[in-house]
N, CA and C atoms as a LAMMPS dump frame, in Angstrom:
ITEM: TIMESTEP
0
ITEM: NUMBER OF ATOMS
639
ITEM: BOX BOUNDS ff ff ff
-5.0000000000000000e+02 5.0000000000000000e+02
-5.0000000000000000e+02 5.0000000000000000e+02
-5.0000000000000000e+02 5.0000000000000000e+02
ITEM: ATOMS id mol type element x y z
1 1 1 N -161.849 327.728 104.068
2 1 2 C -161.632 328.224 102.721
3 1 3 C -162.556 329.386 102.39
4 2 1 N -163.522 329.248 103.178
5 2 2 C -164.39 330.334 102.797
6 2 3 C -165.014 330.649 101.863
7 3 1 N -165.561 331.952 101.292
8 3 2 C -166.127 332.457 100.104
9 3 3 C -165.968 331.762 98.81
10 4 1 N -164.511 331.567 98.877
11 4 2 C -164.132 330.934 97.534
12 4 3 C -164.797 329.26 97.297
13 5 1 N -165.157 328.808 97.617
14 5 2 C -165.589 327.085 97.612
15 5 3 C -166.991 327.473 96.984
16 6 1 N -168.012 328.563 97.326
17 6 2 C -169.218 328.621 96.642
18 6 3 C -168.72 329.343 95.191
19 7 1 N -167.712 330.061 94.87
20 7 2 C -167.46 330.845 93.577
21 7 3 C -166.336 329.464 93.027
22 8 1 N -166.058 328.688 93.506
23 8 2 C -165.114 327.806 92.677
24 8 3 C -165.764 326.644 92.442
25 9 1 N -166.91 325.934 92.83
26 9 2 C -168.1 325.01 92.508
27 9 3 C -168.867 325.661 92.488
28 10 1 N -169.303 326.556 91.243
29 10 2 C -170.762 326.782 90.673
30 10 3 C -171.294 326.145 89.689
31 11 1 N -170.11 325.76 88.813
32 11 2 C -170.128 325.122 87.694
33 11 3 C -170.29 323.894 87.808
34 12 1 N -169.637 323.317 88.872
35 12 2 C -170.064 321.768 89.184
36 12 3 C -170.985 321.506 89.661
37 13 1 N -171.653 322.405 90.075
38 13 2 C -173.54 322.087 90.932
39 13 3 C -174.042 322.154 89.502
40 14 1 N -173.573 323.03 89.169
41 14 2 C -174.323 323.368 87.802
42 14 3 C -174.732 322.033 87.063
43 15 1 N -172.87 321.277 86.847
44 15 2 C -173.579 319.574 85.6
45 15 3 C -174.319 318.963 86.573
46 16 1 N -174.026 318.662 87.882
47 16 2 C -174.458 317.837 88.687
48 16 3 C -176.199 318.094 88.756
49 17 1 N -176.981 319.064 88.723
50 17 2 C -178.386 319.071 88.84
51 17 3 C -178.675 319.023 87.676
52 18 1 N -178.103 319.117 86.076
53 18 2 C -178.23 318.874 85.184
54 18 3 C -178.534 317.674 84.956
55 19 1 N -178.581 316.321 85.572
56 19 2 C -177.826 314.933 85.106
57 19 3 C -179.385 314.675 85.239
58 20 1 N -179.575 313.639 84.42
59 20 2 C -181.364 312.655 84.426
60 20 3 C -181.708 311.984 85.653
61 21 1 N -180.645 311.538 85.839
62 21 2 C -181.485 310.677 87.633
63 21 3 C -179.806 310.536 88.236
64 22 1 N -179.852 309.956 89.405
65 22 2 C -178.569 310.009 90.459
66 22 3 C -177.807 309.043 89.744
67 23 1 N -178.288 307.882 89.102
68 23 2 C -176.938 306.955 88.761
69 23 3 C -176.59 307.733 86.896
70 24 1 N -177.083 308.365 86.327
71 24 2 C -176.885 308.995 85.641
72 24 3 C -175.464 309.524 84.905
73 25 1 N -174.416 309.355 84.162
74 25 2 C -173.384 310.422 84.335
75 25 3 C -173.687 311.733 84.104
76 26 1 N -172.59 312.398 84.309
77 26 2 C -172.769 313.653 84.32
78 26 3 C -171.769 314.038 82.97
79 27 1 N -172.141 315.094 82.193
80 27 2 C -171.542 315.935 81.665
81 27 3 C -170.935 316.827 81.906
82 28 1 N -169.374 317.215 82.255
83 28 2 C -168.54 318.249 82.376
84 28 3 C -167.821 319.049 81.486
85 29 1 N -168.476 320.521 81.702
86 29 2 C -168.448 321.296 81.134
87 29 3 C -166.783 322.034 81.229
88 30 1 N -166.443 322.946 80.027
89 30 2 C -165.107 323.556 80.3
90 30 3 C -165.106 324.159 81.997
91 31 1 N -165.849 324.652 82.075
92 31 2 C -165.865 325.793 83.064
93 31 3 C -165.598 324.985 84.445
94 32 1 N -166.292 323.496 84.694
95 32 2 C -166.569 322.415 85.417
96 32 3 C -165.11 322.25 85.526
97 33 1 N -164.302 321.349 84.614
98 33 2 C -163.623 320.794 84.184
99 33 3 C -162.576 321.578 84.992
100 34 1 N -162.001 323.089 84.677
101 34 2 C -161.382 324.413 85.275
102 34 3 C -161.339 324.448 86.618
103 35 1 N -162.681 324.168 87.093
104 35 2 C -162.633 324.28 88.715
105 35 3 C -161.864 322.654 89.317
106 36 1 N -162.229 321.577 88.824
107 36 2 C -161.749 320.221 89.314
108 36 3 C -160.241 320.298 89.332
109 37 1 N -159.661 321.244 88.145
110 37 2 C -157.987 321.261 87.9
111 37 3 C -157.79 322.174 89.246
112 38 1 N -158.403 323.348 89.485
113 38 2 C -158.199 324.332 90.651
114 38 3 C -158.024 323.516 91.449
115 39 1 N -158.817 322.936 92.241
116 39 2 C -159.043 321.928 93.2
117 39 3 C -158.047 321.172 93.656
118 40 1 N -158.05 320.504 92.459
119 40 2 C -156.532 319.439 92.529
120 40 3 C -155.065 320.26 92.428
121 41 1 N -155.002 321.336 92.105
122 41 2 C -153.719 322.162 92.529
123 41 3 C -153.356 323.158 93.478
124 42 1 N -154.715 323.486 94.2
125 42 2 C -154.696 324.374 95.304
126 42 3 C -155.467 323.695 96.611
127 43 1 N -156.011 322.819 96.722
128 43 2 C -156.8 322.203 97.998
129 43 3 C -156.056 321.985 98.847
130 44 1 N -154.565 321.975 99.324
131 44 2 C -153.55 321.961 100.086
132 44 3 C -152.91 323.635 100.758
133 45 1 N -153.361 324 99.491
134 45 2 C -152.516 325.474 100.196
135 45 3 C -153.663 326.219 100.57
136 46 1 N -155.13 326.265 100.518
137 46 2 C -156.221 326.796 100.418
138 46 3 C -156.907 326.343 101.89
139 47 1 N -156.701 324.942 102.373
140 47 2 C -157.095 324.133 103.121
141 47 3 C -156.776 325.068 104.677
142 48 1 N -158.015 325.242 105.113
143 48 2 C -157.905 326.14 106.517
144 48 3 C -158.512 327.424 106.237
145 49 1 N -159.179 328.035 107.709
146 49 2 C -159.588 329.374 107.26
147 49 3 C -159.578 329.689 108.523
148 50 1 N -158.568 331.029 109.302
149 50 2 C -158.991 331.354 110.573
150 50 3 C -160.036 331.46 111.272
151 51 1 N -160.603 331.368 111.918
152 51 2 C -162.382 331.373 113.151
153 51 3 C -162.023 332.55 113.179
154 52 1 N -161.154 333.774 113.416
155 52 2 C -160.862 334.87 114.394
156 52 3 C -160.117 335.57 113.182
157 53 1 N -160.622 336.406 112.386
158 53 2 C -160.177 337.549 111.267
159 53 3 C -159.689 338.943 112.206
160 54 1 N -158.272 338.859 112.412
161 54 2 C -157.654 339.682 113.245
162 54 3 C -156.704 340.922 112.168
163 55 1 N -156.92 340.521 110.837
164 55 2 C -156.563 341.174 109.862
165 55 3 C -156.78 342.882 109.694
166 56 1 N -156.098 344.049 109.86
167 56 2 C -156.783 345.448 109.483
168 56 3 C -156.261 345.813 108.01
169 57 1 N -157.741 346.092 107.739
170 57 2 C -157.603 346.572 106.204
171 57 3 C -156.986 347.69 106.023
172 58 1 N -155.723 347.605 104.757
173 58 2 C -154.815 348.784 105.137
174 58 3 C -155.518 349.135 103.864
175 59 1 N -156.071 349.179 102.838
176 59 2 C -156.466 350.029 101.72
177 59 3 C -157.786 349.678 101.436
178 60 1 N -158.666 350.884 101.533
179 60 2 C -160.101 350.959 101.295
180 60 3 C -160.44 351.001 99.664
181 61 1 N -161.1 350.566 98.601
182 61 2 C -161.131 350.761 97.337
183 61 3 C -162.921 351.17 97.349
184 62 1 N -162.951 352.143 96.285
185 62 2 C -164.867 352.681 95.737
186 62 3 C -164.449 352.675 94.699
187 63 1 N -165.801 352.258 94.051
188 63 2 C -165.739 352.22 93.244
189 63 3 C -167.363 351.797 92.375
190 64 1 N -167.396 352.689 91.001
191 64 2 C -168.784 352.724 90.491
192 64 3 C -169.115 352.407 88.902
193 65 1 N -169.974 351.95 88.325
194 65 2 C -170.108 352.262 86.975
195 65 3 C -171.299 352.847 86.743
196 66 1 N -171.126 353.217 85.134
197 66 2 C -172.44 353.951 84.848
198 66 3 C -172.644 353.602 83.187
199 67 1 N -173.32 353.976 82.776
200 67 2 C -173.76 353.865 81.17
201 67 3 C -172.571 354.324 80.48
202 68 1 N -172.078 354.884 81.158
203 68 2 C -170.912 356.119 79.987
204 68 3 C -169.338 355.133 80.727
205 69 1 N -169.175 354.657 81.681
206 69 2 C -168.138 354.622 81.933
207 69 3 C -167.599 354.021 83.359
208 70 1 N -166.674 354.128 84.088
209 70 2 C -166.532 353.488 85.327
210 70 3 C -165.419 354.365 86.1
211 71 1 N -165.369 354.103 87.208
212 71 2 C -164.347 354.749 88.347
213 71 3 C -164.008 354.348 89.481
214 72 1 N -162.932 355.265 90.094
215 72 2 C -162.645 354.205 91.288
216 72 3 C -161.713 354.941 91.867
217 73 1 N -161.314 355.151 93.235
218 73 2 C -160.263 355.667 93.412
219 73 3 C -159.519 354.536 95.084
220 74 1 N -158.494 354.856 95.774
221 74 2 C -158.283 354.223 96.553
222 74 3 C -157.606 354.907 97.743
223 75 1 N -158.043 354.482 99.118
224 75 2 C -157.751 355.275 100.227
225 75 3 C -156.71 354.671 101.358
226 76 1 N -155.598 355.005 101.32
227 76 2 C -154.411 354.115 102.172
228 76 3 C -153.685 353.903 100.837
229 77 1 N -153.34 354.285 100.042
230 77 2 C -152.471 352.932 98.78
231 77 3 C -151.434 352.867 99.324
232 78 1 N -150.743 352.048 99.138
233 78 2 C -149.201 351.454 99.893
234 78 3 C -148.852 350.953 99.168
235 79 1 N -148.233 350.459 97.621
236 79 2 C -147.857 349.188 97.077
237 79 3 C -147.115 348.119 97.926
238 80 1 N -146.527 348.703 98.701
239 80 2 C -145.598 348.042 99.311
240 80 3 C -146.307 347.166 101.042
241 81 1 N -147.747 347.728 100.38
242 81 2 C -148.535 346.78 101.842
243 81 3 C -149.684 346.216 101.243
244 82 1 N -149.879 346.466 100.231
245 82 2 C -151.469 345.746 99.835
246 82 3 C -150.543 344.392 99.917
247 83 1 N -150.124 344.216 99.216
248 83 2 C -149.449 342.299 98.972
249 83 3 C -149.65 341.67 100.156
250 84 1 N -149.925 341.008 100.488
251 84 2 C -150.295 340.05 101.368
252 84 3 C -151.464 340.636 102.281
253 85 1 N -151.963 341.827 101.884
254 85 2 C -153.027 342.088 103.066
255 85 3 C -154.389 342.464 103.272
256 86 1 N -155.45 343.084 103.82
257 86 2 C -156.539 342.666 103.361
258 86 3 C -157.01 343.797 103.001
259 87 1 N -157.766 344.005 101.58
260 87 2 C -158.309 345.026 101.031
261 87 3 C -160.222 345.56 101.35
262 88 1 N -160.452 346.35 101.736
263 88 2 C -161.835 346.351 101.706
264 88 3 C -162.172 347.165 100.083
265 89 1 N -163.669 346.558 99.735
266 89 2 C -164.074 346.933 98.095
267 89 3 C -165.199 347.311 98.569
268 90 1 N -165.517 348.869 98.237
269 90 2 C -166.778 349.431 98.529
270 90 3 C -167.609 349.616 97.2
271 91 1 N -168.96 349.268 97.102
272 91 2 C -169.782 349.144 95.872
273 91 3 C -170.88 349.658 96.213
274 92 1 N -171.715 350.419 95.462
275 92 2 C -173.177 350.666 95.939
276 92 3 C -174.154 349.335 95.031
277 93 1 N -173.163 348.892 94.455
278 93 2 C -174.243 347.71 93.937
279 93 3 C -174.417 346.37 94.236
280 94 1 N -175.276 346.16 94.841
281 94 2 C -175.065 344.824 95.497
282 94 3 C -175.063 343.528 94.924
283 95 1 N -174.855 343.276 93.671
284 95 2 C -174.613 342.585 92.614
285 95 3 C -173.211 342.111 92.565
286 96 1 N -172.831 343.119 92.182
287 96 2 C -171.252 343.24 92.175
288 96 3 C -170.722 342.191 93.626
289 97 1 N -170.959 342.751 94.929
290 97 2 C -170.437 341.89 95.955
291 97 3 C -170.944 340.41 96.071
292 98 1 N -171.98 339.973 95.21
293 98 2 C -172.962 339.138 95.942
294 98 3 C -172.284 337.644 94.782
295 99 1 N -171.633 338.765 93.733
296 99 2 C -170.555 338.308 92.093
297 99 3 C -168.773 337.901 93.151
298 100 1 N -168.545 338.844 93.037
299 100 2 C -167.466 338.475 94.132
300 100 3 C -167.17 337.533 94.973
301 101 1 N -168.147 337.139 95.916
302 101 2 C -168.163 336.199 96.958
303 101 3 C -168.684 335.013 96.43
304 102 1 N -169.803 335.055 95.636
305 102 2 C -170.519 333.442 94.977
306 102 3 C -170.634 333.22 93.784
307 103 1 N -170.274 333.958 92.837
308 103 2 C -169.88 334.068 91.154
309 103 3 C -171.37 334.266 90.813
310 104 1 N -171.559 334.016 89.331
311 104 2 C -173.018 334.172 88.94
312 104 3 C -172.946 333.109 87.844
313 105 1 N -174.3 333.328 87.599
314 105 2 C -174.495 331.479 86.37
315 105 3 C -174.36 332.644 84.945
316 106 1 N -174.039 333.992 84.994
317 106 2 C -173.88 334.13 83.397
318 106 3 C -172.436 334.009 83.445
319 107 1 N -172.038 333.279 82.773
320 107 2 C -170.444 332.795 82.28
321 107 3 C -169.049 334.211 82.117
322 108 1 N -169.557 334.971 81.803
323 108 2 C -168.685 336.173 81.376
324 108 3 C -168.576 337.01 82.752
325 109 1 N -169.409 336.799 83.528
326 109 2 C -169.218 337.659 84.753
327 109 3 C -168.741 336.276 86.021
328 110 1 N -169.022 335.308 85.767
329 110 2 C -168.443 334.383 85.984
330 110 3 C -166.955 334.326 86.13
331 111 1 N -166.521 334.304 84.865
332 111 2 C -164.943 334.343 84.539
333 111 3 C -164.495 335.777 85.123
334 112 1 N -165.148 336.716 84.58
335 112 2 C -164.22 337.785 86.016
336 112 3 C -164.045 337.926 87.387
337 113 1 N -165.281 337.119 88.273
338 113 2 C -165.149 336.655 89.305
339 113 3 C -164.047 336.124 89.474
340 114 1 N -164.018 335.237 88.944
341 114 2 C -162.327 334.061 89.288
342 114 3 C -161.238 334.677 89.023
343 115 1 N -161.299 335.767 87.859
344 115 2 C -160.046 336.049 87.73
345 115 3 C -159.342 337.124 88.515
346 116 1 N -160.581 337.651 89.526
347 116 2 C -160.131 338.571 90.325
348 116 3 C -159.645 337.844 91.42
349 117 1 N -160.353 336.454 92.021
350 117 2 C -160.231 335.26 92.807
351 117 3 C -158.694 335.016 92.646
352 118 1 N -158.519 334.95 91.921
353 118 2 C -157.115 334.487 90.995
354 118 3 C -155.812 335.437 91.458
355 119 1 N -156.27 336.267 90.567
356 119 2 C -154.663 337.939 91.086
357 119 3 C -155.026 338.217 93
358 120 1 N -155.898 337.656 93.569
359 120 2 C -155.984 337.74 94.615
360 120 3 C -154.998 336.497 94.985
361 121 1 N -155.469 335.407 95.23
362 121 2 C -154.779 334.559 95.519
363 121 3 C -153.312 334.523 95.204
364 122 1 N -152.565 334.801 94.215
365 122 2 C -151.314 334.932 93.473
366 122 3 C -150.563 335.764 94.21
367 123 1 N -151.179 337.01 94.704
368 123 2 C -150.534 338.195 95.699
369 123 3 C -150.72 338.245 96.796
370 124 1 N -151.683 337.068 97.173
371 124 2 C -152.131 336.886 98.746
372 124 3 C -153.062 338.048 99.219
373 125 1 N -153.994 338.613 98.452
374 125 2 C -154.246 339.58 98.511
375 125 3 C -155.95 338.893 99.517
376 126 1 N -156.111 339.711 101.043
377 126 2 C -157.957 338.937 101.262
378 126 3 C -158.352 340.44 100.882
379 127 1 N -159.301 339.949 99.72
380 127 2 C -160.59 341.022 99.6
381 127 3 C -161.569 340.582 100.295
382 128 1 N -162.271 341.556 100.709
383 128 2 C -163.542 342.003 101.363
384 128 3 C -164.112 342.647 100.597
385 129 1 N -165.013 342.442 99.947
386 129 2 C -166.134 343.298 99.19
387 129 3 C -167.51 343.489 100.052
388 130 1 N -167.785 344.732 100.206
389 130 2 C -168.937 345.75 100.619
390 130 3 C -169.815 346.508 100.421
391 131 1 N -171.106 346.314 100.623
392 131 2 C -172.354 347.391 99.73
393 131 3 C -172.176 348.346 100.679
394 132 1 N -172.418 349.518 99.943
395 132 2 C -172.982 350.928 100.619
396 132 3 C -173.206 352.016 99.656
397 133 1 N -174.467 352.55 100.559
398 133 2 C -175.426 353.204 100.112
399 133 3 C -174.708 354.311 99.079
400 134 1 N -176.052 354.4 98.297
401 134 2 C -174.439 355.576 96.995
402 134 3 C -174.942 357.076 97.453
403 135 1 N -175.135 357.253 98.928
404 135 2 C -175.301 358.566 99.121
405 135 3 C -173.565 358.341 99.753
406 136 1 N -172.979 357.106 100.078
407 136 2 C -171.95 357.311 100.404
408 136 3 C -170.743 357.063 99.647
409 137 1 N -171.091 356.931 98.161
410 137 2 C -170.527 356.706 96.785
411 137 3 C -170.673 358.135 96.033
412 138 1 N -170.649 358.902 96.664
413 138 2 C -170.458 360.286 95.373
414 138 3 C -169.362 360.348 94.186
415 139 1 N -168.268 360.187 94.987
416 139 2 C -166.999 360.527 94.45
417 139 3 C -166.862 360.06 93.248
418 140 1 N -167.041 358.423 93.278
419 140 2 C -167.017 357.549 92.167
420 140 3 C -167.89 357.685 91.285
421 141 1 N -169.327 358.132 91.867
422 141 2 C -170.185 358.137 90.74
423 141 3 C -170.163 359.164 90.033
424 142 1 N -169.366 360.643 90.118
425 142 2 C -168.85 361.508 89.47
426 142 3 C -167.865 360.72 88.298
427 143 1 N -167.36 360.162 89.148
428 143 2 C -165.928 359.678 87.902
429 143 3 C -166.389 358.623 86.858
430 144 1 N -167.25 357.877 87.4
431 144 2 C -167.882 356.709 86.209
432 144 3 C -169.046 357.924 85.013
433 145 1 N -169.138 359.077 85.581
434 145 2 C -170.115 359.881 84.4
435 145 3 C -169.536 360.887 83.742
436 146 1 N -168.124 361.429 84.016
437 146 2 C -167.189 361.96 83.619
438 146 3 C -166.532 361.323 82.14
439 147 1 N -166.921 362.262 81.186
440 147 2 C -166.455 361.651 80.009
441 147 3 C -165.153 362.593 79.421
442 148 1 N -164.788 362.385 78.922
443 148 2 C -163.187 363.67 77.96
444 148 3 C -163.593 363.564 76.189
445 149 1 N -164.374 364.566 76.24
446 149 2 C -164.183 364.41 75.05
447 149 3 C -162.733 364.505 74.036
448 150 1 N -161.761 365.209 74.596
449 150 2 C -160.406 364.804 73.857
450 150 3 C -159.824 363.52 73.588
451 151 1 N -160.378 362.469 74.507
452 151 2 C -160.114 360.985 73.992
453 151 3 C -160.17 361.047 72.656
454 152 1 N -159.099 360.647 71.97
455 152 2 C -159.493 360.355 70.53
456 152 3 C -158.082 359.97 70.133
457 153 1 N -158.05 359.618 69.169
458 153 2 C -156.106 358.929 68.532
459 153 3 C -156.355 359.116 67.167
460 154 1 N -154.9 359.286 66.706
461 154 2 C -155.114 358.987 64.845
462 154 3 C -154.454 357.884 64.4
463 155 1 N -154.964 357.625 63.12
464 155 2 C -154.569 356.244 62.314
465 155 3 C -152.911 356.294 62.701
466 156 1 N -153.309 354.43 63.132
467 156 2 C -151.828 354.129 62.977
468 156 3 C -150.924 354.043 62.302
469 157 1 N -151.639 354.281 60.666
470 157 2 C -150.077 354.267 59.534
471 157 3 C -150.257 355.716 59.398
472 158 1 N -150.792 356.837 59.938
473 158 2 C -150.621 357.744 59.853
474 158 3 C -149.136 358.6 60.888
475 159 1 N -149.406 357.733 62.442
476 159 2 C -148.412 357.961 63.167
477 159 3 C -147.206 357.219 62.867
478 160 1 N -147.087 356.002 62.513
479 160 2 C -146.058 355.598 61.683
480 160 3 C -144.868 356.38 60.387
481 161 1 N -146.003 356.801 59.199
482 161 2 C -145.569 357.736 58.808
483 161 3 C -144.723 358.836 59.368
484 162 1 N -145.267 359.559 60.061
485 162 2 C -144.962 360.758 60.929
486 162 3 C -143.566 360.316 61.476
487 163 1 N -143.767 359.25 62.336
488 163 2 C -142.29 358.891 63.041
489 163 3 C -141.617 358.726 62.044
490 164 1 N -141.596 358.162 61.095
491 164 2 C -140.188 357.826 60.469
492 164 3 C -139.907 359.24 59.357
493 165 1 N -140.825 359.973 59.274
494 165 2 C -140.71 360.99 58.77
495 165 3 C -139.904 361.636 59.486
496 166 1 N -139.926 362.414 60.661
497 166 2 C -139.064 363.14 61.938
498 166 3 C -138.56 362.361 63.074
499 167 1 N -138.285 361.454 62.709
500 167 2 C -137.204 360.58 63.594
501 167 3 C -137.744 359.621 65.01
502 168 1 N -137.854 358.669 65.033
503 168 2 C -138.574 357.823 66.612
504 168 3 C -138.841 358.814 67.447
505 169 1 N -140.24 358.988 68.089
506 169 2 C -140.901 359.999 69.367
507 169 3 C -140.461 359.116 70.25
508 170 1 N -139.89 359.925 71.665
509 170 2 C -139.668 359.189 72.286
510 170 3 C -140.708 358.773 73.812
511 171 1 N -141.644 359.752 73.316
512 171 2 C -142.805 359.77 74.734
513 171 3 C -144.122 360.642 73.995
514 172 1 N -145.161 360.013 74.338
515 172 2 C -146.765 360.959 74.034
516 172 3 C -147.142 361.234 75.241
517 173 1 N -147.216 362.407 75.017
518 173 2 C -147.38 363.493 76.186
519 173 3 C -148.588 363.593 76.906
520 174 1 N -149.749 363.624 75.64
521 174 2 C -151.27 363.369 76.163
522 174 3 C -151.768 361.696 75.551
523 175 1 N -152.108 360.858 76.314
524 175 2 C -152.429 359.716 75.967
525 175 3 C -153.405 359.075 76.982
526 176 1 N -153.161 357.58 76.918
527 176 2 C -153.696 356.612 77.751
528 176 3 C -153.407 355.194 77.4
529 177 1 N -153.312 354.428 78.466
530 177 2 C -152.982 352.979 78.74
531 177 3 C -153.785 352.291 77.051
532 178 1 N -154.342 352.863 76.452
533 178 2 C -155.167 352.135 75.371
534 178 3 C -155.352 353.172 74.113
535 179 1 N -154.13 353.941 73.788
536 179 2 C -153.958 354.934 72.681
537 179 3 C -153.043 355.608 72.539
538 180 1 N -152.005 354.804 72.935
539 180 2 C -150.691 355.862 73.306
540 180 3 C -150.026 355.027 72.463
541 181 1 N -149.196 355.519 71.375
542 181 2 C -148.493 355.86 70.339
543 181 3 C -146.902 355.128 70.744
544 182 1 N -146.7 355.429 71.939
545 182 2 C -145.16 355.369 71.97
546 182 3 C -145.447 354.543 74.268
547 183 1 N -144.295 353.88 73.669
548 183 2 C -143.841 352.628 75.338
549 183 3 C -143.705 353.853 76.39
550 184 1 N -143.386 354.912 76.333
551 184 2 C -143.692 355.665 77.246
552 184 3 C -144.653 356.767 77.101
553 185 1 N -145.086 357.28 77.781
554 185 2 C -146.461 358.008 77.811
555 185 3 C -147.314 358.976 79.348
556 186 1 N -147.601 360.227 79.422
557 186 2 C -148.002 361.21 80.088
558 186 3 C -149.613 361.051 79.865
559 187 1 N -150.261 360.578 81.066
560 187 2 C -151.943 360.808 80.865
561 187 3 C -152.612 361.577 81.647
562 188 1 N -153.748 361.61 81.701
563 188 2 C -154.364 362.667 82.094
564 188 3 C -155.18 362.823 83.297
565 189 1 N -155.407 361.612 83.555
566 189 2 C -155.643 360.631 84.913
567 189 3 C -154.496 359.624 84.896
568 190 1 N -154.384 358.434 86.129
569 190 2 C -153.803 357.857 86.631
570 190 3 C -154.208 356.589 85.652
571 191 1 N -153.369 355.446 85.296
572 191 2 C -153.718 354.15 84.187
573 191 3 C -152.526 353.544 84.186
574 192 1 N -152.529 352.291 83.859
575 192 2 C -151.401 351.439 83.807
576 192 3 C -150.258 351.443 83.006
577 193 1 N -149.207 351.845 83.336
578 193 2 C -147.956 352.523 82.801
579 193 3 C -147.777 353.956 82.435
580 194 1 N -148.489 354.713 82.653
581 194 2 C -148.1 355.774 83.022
582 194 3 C -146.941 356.53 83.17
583 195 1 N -146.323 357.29 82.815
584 195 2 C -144.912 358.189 83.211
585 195 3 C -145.234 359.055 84.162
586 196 1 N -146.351 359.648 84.032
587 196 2 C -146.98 360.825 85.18
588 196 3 C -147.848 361.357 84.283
589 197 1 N -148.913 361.885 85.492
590 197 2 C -149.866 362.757 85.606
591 197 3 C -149.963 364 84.808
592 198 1 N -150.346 364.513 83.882
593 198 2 C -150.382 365.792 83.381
594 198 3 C -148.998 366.267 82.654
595 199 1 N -148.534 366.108 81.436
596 199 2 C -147.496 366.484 80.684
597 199 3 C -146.79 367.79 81.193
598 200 1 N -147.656 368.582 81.308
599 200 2 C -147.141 370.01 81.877
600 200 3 C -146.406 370.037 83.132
601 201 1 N -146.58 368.65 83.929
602 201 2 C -145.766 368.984 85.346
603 201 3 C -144.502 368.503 85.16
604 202 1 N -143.718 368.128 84.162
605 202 2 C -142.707 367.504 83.153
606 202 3 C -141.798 367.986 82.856
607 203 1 N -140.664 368 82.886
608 203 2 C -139.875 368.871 81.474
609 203 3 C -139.502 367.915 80.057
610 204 1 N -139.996 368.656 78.867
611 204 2 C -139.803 367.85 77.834
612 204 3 C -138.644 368.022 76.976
613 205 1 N -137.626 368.911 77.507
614 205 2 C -136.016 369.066 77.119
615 205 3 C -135.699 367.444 76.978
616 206 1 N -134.95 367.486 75.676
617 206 2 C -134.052 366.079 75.682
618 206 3 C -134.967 364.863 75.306
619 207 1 N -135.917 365.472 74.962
620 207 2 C -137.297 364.44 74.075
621 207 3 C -137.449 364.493 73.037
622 208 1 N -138.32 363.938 72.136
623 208 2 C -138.794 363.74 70.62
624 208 3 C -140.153 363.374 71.355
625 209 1 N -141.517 364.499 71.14
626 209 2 C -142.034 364.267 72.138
627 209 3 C -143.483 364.135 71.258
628 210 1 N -144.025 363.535 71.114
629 210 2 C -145.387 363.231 70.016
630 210 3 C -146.578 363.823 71.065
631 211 1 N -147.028 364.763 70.259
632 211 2 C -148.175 365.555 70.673
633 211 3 C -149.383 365.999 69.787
634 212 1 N -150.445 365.125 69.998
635 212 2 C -151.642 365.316 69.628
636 212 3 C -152.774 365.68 70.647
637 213 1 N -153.24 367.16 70.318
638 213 2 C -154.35 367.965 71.298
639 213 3 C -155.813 368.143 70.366
């Protein structure tokens, strides 16, 4: 089973050294409680771990944060091959991997551990997470300090207004996954749902096209 058995009992070492003496009960915590249900619904399909990792990682991921922000980009993408196969995760912080593989006792970084544990498992996805040195992390650490100042949106009963004033927009041209106005949407980097990259590489004939610069 591997990695996952120290990140899926942390919480249960946790009540268990908690308790007053060995005949003692124990108190189980939500988090406790979460892993025992895991257990009992995956210890069958989880059960086994090859000796001999004959697996090649078809997509490399970097990735960095910083005070201002975070980044990441990815090398091989395939959608159509990550699913079932094994990803390597490059970090210059060795926190991050050390979170990954054995969770941590603060609860909030905890729960993202698992839940990456989680969309892994669901897609069959083996991560490999990896430190290296951030002389070999440039890229990312450009992109986690890279800020836009054009990020910005206006009030929502203001764009409301507007639409029903000149008729349903049918796409925002400059946006993002977390300020975009309308179900379809042109950003400025790459983000989740996306129409494409840069409005200008587009034609906006045959649109109602909401544009704020």
């Amino acid at each position: 089973m591997g990695s996952l058995v120290r990140l899926r009992t942390r919480s249960l070492y946790e009540c268990i050294m908690q308790k007053a003496s060995w005949d003692s009960p124990v108190f189980i915590k939500e988090m406790a409680f979460d892993e025992v249900v895991f257990w009992k619904e995956n210890v069958e399909f989880l059960n086994g771990k090859e000796l001999l990792d004959e697996k090649i990682c078809t997509s490399v991921v970097y990735t960095d944060a910083s005070g201002t922000g975070f980044g990441g980009y990815i090398v091989g993408y395939d959608k159509s091959e990550v699913i079932g196969q094994k990803v390597l995760w490059r970090t210059d912080n060795q926190n991050v991997v050390h979170i990954l593989y054995k969770g941590s006792v603060k609860s909030d970084l905890q729960r993202i551990a698992i839940t990456i544990a989680d969309i892994c498992i669901r897609v069959e996805i083996q991560l490999s997470p990896q430190w290296i040195p951030r002389t070999d992390n440039v890229k990312t650490d450009l992109f986690s300090k890279k800020s836009d100042c054009d990020d910005w949106e206006i009030k929502e009963f203001i764009f409301n207004h507007l639409n029903k004033k000149w008729g349903r927009y049918s796409i925002d041209r400059f946006a993002s996954d977390y300020n975009k106005k309308c179900m379809r949407f042109n950003s400025k980097h790459w983000c989740t749902g996306t129409e494409g990259i840069d409005a200008f590489n587009y034609a906006w004939a045959g649109e109602n096209n909401w544009i704020v610069r």
